[in-house]
TORKOL-4160 file (C-alpha; in steps of 0.2 Angstrom, whole numbers, padded with zeros to 4 digits, m for minus):
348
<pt num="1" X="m0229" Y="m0096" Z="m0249"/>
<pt num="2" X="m0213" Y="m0100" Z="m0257"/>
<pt num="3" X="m0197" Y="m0087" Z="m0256"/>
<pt num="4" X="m0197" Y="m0078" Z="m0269"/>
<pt num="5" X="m0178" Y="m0078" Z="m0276"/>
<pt num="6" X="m0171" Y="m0060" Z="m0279"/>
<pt num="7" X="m0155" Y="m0054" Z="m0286"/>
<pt num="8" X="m0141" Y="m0050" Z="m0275"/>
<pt num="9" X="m0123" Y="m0044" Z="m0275"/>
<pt num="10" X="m0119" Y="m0062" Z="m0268"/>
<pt num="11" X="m0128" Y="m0072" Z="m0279"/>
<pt num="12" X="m0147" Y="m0078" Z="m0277"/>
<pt num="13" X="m0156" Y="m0068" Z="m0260"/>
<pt num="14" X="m0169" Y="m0080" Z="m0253"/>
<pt num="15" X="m0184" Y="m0070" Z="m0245"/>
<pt num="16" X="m0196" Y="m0079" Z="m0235"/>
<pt num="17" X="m0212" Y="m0073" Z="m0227"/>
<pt num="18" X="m0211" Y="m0072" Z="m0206"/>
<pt num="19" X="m0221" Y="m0080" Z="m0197"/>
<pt num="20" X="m0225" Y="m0069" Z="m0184"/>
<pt num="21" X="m0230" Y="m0084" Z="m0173"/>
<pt num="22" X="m0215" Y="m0092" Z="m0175"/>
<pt num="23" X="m0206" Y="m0085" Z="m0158"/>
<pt num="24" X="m0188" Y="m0093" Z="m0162"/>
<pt num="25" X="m0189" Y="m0083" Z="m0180"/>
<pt num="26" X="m0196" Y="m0066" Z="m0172"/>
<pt num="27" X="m0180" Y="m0069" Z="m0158"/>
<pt num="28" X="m0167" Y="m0072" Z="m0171"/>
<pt num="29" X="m0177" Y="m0053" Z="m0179"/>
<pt num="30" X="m0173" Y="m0048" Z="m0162"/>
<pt num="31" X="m0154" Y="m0054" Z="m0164"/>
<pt num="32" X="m0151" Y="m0044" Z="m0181"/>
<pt num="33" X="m0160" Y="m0029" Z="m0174"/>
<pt num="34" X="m0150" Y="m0028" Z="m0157"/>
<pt num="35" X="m0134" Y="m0029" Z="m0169"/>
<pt num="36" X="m0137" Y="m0015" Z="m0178"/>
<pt num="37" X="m0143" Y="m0003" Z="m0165"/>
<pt num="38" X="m0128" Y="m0006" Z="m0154"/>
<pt num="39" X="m0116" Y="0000" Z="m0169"/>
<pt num="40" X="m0130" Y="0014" Z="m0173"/>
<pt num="41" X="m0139" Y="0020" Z="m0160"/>
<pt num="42" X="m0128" Y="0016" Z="m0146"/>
<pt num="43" X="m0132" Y="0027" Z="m0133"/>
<pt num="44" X="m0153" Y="0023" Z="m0137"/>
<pt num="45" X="m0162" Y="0013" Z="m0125"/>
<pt num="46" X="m0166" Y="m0005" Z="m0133"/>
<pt num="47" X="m0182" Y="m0012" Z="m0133"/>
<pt num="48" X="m0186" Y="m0029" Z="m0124"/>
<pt num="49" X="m0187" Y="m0043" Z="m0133"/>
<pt num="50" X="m0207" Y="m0046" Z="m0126"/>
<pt num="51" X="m0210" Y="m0028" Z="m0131"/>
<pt num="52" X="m0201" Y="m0029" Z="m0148"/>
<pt num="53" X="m0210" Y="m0045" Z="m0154"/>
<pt num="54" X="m0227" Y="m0035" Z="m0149"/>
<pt num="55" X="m0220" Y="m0020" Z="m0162"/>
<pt num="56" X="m0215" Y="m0032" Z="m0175"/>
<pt num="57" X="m0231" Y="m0041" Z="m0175"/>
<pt num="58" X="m0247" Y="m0031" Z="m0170"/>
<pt num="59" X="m0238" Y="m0012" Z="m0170"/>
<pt num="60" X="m0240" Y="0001" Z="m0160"/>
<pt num="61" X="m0257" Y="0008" Z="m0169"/>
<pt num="62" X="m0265" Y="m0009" Z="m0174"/>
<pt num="63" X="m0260" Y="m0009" Z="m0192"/>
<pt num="64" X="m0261" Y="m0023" Z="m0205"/>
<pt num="65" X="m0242" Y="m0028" Z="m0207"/>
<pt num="66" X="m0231" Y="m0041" Z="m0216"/>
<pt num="67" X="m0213" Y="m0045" Z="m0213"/>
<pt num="68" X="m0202" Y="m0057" Z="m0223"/>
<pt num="69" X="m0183" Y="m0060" Z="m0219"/>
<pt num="70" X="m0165" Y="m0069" Z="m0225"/>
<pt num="71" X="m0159" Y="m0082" Z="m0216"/>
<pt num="72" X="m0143" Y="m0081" Z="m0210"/>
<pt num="73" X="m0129" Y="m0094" Z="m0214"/>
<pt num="74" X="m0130" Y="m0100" Z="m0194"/>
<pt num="75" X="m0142" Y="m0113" Z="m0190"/>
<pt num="76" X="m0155" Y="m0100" Z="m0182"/>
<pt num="77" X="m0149" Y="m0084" Z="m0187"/>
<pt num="78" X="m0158" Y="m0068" Z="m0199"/>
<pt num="79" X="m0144" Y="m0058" Z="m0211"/>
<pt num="80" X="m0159" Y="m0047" Z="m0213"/>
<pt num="81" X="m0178" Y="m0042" Z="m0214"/>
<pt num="82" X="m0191" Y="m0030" Z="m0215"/>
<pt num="83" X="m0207" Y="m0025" Z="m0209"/>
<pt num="84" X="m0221" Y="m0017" Z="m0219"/>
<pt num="85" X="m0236" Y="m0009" Z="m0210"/>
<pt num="86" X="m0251" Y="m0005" Z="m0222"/>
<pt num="87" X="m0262" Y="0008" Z="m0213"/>
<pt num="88" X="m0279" Y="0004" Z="m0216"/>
<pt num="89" X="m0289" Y="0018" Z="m0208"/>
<pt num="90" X="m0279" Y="0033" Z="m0219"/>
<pt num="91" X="m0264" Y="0035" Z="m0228"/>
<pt num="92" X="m0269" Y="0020" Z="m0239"/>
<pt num="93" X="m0258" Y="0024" Z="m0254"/>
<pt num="94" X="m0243" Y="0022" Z="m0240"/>
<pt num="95" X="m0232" Y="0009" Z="m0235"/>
<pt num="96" X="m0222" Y="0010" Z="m0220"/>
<pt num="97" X="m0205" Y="0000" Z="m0218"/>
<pt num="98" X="m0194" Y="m0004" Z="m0208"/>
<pt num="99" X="m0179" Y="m0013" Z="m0212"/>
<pt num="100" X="m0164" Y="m0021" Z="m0203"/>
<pt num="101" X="m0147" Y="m0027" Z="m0209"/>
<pt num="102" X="m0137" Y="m0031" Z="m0195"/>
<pt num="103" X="m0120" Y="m0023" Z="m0196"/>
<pt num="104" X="m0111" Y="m0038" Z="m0200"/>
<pt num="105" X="m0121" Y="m0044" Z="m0215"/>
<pt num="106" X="m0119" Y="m0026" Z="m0223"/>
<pt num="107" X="m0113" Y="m0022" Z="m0240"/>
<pt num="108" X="m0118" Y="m0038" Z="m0250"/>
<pt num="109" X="m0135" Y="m0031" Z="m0258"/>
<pt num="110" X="m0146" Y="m0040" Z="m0245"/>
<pt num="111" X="m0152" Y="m0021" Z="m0240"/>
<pt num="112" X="m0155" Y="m0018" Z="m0260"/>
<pt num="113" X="m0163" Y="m0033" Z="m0263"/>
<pt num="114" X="m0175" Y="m0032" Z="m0248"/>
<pt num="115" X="m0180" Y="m0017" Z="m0253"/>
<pt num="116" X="m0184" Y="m0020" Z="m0270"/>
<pt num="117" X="m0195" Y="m0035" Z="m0262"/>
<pt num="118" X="m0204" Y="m0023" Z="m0252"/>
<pt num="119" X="m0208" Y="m0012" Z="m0265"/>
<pt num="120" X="m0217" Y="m0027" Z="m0275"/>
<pt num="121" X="m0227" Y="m0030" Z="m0259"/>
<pt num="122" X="m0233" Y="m0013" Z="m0257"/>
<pt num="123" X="m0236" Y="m0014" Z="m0275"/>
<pt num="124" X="m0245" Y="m0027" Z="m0271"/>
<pt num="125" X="m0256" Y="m0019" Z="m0259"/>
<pt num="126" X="m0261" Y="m0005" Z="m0270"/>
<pt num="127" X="m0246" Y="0006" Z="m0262"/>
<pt num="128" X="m0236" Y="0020" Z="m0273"/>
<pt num="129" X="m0226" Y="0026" Z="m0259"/>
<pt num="130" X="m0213" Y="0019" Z="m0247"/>
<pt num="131" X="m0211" Y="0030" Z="m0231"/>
<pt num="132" X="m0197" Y="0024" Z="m0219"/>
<pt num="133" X="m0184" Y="0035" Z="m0207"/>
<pt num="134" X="m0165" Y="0033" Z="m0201"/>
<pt num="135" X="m0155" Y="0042" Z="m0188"/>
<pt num="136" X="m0144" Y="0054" Z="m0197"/>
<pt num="137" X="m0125" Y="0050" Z="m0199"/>
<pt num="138" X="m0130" Y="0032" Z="m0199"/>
<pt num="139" X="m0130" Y="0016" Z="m0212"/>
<pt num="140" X="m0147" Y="0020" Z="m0213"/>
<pt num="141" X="m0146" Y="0038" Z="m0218"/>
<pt num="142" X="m0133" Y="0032" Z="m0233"/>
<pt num="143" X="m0143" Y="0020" Z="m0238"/>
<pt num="144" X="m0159" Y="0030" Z="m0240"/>
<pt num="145" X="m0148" Y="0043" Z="m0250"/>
<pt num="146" X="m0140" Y="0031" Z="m0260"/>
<pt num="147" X="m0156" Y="0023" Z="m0266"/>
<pt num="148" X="m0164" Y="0041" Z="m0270"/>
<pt num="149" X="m0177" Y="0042" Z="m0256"/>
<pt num="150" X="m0182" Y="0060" Z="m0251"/>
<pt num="151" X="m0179" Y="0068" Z="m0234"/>
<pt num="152" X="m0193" Y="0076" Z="m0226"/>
<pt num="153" X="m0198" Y="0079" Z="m0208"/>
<pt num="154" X="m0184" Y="0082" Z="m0196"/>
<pt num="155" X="m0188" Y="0075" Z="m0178"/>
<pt num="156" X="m0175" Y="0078" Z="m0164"/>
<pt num="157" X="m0174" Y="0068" Z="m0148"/>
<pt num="158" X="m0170" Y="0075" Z="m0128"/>
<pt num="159" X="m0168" Y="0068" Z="m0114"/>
<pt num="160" X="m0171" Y="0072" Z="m0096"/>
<pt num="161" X="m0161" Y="0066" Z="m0081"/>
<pt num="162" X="m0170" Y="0065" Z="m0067"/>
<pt num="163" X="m0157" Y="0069" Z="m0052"/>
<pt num="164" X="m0155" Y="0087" Z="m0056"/>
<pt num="165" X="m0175" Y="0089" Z="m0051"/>
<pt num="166" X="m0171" Y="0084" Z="m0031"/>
<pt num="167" X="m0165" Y="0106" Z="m0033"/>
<pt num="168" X="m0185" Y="0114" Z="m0033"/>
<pt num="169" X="m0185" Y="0115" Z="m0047"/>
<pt num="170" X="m0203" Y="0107" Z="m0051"/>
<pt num="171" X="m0212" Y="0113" Z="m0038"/>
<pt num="172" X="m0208" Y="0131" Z="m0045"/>
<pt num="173" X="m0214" Y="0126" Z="m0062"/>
<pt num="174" X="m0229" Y="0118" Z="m0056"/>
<pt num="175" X="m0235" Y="0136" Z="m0048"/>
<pt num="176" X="m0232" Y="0145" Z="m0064"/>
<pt num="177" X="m0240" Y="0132" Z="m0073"/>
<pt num="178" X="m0255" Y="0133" Z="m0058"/>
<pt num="179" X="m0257" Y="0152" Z="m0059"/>
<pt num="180" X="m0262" Y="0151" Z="m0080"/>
<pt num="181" X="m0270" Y="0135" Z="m0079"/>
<pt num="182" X="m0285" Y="0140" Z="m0065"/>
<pt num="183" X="m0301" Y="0132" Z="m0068"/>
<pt num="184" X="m0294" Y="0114" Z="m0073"/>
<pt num="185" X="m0290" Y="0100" Z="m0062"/>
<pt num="186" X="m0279" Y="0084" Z="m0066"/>
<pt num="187" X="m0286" Y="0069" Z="m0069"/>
<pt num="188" X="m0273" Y="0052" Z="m0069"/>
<pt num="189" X="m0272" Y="0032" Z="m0073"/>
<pt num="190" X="m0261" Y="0020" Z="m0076"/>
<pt num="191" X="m0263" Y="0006" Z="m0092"/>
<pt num="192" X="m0276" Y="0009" Z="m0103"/>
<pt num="193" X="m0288" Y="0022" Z="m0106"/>
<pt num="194" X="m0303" Y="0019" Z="m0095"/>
<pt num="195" X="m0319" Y="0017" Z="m0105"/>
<pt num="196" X="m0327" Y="0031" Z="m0098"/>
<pt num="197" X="m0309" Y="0043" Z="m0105"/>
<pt num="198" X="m0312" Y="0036" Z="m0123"/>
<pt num="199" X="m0324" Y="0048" Z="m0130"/>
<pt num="200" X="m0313" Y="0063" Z="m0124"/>
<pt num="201" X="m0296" Y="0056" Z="m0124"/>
<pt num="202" X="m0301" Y="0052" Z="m0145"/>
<pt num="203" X="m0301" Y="0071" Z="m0145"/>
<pt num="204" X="m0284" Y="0072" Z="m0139"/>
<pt num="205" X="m0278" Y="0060" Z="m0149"/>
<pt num="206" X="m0286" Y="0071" Z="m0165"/>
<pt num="207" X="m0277" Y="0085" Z="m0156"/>
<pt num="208" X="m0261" Y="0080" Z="m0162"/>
<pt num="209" X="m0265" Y="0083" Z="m0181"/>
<pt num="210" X="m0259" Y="0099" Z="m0178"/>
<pt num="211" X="m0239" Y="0093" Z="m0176"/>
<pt num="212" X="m0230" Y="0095" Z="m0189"/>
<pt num="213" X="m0231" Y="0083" Z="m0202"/>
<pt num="214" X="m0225" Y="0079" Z="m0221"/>
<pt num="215" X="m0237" Y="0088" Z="m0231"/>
<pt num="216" X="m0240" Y="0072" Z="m0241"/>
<pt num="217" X="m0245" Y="0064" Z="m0222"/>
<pt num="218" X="m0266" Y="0063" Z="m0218"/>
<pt num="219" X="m0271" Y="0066" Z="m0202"/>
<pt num="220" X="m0276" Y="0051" Z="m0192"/>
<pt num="221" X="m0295" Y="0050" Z="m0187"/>
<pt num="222" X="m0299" Y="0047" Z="m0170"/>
<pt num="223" X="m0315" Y="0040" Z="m0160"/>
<pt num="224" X="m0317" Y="0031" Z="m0144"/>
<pt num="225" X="m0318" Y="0014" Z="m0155"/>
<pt num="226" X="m0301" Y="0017" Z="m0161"/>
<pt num="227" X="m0295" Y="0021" Z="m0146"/>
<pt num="228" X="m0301" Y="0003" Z="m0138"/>
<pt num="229" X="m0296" Y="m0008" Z="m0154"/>
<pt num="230" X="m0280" Y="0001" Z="m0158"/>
<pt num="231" X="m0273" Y="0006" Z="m0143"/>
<pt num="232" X="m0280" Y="m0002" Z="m0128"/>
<pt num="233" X="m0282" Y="m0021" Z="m0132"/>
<pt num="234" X="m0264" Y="m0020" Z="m0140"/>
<pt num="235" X="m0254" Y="m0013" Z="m0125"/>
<pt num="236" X="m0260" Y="m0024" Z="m0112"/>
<pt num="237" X="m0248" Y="m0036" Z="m0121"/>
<pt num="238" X="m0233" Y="m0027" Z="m0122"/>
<pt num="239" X="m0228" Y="m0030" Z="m0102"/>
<pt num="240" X="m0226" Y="m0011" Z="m0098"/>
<pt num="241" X="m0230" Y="0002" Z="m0085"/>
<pt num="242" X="m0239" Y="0016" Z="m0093"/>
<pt num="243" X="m0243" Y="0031" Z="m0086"/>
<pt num="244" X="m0257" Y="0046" Z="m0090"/>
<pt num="245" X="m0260" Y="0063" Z="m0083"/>
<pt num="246" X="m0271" Y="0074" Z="m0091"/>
<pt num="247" X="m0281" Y="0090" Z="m0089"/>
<pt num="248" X="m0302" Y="0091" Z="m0087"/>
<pt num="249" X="m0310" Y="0110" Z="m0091"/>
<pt num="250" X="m0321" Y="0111" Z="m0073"/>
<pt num="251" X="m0334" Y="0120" Z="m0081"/>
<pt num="252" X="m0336" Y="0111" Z="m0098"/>
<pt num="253" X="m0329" Y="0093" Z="m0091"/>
<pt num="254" X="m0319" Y="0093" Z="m0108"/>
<pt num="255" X="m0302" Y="0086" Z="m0107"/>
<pt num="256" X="m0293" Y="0099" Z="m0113"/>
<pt num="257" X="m0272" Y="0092" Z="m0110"/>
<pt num="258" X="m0265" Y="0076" Z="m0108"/>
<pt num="259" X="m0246" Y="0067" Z="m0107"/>
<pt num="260" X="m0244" Y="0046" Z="m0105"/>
<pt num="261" X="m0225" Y="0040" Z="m0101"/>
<pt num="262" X="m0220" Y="0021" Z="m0105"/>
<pt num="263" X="m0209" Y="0011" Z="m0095"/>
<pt num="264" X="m0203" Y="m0005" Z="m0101"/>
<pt num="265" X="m0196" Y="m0017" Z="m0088"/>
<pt num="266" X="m0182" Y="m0024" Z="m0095"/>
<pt num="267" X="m0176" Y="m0008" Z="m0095"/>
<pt num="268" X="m0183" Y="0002" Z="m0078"/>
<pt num="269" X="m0169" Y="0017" Z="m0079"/>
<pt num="270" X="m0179" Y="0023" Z="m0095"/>
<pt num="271" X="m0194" Y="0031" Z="m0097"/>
<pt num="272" X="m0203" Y="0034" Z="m0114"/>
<pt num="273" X="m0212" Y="0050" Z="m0117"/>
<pt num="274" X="m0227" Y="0043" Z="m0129"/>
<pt num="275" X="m0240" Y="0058" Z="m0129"/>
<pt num="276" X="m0242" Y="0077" Z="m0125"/>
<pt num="277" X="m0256" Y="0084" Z="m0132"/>
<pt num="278" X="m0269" Y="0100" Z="m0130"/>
<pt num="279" X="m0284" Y="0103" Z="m0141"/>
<pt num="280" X="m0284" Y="0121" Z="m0149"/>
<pt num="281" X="m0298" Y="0127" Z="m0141"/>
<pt num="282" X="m0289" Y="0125" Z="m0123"/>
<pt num="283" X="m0272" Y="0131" Z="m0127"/>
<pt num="284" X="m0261" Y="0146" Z="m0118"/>
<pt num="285" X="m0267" Y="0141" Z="m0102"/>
<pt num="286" X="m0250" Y="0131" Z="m0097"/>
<pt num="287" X="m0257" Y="0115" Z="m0099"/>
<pt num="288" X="m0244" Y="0106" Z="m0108"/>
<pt num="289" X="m0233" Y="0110" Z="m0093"/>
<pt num="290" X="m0246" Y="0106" Z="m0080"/>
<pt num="291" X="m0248" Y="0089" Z="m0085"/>
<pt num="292" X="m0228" Y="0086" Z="m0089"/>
<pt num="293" X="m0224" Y="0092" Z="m0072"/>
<pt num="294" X="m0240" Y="0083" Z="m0062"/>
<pt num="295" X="m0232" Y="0068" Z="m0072"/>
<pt num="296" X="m0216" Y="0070" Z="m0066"/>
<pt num="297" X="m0218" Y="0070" Z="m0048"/>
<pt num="298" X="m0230" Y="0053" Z="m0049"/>
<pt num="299" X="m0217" Y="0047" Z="m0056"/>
<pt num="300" X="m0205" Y="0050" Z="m0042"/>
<pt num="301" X="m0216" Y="0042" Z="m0032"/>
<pt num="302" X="m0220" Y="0024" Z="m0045"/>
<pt num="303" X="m0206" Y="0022" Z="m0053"/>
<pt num="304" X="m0192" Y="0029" Z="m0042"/>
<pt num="305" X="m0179" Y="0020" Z="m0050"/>
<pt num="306" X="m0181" Y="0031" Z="m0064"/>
<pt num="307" X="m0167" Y="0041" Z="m0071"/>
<pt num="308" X="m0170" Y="0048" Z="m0086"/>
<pt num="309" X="m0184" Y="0051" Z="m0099"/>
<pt num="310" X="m0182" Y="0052" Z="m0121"/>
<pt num="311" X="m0193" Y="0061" Z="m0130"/>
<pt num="312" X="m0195" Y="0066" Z="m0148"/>
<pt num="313" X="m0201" Y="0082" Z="m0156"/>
<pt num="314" X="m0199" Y="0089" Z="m0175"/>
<pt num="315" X="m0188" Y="0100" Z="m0174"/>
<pt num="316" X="m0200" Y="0116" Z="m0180"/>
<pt num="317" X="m0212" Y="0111" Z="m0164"/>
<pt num="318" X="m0209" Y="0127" Z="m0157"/>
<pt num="319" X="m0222" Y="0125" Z="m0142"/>
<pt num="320" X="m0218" Y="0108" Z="m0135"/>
<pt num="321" X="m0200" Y="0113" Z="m0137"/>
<pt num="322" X="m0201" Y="0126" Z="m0127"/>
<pt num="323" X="m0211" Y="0116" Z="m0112"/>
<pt num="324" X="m0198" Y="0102" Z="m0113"/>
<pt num="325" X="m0184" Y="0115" Z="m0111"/>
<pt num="326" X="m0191" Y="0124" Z="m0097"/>
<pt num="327" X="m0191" Y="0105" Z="m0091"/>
<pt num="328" X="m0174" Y="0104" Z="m0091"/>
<pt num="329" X="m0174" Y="0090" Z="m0107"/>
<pt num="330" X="m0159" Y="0092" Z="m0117"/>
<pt num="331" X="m0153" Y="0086" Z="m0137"/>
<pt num="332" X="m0145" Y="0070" Z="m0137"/>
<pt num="333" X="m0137" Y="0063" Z="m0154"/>
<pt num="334" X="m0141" Y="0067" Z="m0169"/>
<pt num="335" X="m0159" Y="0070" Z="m0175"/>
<pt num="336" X="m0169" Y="0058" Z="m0188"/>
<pt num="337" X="m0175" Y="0061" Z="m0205"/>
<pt num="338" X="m0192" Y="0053" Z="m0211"/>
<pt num="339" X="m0189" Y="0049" Z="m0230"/>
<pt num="340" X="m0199" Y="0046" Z="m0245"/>
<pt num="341" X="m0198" Y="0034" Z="m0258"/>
<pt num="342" X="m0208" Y="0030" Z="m0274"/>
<pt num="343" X="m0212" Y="0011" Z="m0276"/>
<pt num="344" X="m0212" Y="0014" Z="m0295"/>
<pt num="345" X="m0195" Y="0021" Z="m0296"/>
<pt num="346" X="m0188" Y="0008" Z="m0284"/>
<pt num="347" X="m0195" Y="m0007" Z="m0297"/>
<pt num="348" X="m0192" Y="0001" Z="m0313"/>
C-alpha cells in the first residue's frame, strides 16, 4: 500500500502502513513512545520493549488493529504514529486510537494530520466514532481539547508500596476479610487460566460490566472461548509473571471473586494490578478484599523484589476504592480522561 500523502503544517506528511512484522520499525515506535512518556508520564512505569511490541501488534484483548506511522528525518527514526484497534466482538461502530508524537517532533501538524488519517481508516472500516484517552495536564489532554473531542470517564490511578506492609498490617485485614467471607476458599495460578477455570472465570470477566463505564460503551461478552483465544494464547507472548487469586463458593463450586497482578521483567520493582472482580450474586461477603490481601502475601513470597503495585479505578468506583484504601494504595498524578470524537466531524 502506498503512503497516502496528507496535508501538514510543514509541508506534505507521508503516512505509511506499519508493518507489525518489521521489528526495527515497531523498535523505532518504541523510541517515539518512550520520548513522550518520559516528558509526560514520568513517574509511570515504562513498558518493555518485548511487551510493548506484543501491545502494538496483537493488544491486550485480541482485537483486529492497524497502525501507520511518519518516518522521522534520522535514518531509522518515527516522528509519529498511531494505532487503531477495531473491536470485532462489540462496540463495532468504535475505533480505538492511540497516537504518539514524541516530544521533539511536536507542534508541526504531524498530530493533526495523523489524526485526520485515522479517522479515514475507521471510516473506512465502518466506524463513526473515535475513542482515545490522555493523562490530564498533559500534550495529550490539549490536543484532544483543541480538536473538540469530548471528555468522558475519569479514571484515577494509586499506588501501593510495599514496605509499610512488614507493620501487620495484612494479616489484620485478612481476618476481617475471613470472618465475612466464611464458606469460600481461595483458589490460585500463575500464567494462564487453566482450562478447567475458563467456564467460570468467563463469568468473572462478565462481572466487570458492572464498572463504571461511558454510557455510549457495550458491555463486553464473555465465554470460556474468549477467554482461551483473547487472553490466554496472547499472554504467553508477552514474557511476564502473572499472578491469580480468586474465590470458589464451597457449596455452589461457583467462583464467586478473583484478582490477577502482571509483572513485567524488565521492570521487577513494579507490579500491575490487571483484574479485581466479584459477580453480584457473591457480593458483601469481603471478597474483593480476600482475594487482594491472599495476593499480596504470594507475592511477598514470588516476587519479593517487589516494591510497589499501580492500579487504576474510575473515579465514581466507590467499592473497589474503598478495598484499595483500606489496602494502603494511595493517588499518585493526575487522573486520565477517556475522550470521544466523531470521525465525521474530524474529516468534514
Amino acid at each position: 500500500m502506498a503512503p497516502r500523502p496528507t496535508a501538514g503544517l510543514a509541508g506534505i506528511v507521508h503516512i505509511e502502513p506499519l508493518d507489525l512484522t518489521d521489528g526495527e520499525s515497531v523498535s523505532a515506535c518504541y523510541a517515539a513512545f518512550r520520548a513522550a512518556q518520559q516528558v509526560d508520564e514520568p513517574q509511570e512505569p515504562m513498558l518493555g520493549e518485548r511487551l510493548f511490541g506484543c501491545w502494538l501488534t496483537t493488544g491486550w484483548g485480541g482485537e483486529p488493529r492497524e497502525a501507520w506511522l511518519v518516518r522521522g528525518q534520522e535514518e531509522g527514526s518515527v516522528a509519529g504514529w498511531y494505532r487503531l484497534e477495531l473491536p470485532d466482538l462489540e462496540n463495532l461502530d468504535r475505533a480505538n486510537l492511540d497516537l504518539i508524537v514524541p516530544p521533539q517532533e511536536r507542534r508541526r501538524g504531524l498530530g493533526r494530520a495523523l489524526l485526520e488519517h485515522a479517522a479515514g481508516r475507521a471510516a473506512a472500516n465502518g466506524r463513526s466514532v473515535l475513542g482515545g484517552g490522555a493523562r490530564n495536564g498533559t500534550a495529550g489532554e490539549a490536543f484532544a481539547r483543541a480538536v473538540g473531542a469530548q471528555p468522558g470517564l475519569v479514571d484515577i490511578e494509586r499506588m501501593l508500596e510495599l514496605g509499610p506492609l512488614a507493620d501487620g498490617r495484612l494479616a489484620g485485614l485478612r481476618q476481617e476479610a475471613e470472618r465475612r467471607a466464611a464458606g469460600y476458599a481461595l483458589v490460585t495460578w500463575a500464567g494462564p487460566v487453566p482450562e478447567e477455570f475458563l467456564d467460570q472465570v468467563a463469568v468473572l470477566y462478565a462481572a466487570l460490566n458492572d464498572a463504571p463505564r461511558d454510557p455510549d460503551v457495550s458491555p463486553e461478552k464473555w465465554d470460556a472461548q474468549r477467554v482461551r483465544e483473547r487472553l490466554n494464547e496472547r499472554r504467553e507472548h508477552y514474557g511476564v509473571r502473572d499472578y491469580t487469586v480468586a474465590a470458589r463458593h464451597l457449596a455452589t463450586g461457583e467462583m464467586a471473586a478473583m484478582t490477577k497482578v502482571s509483572v513485567d521483567p524488565p521492570d521487577p520493582g513494579w507490579g500491575h494490578q490487571l483484574v479485581t472482580a466479584v459477580t453480584a450474586a457473591h457480593r458483601g461477603h469481603r471478597l474483593g478484599l480476600l482475594v487482594k490481601v491472599a495476593m499480596l502475601e504470594w507475592l511477598a513470597v514470588a516476587e519479593p523484589q517487589l516494591e510497589r503495585i499501580v492500579t487504576w479505578n474510575a473515579e465514581d468506583n466507590e467499592h473497589m476504592i474503598a478495598v484499595n484504601e483500606a489496602l494502603g494504595y494511595t493517588v499518585v498524578d493526575p487522573p486520565a480522561t477517556a475522550w470521544r470524537l466523531d470521525v465525521a466531524a474530524v474529516l468534514a
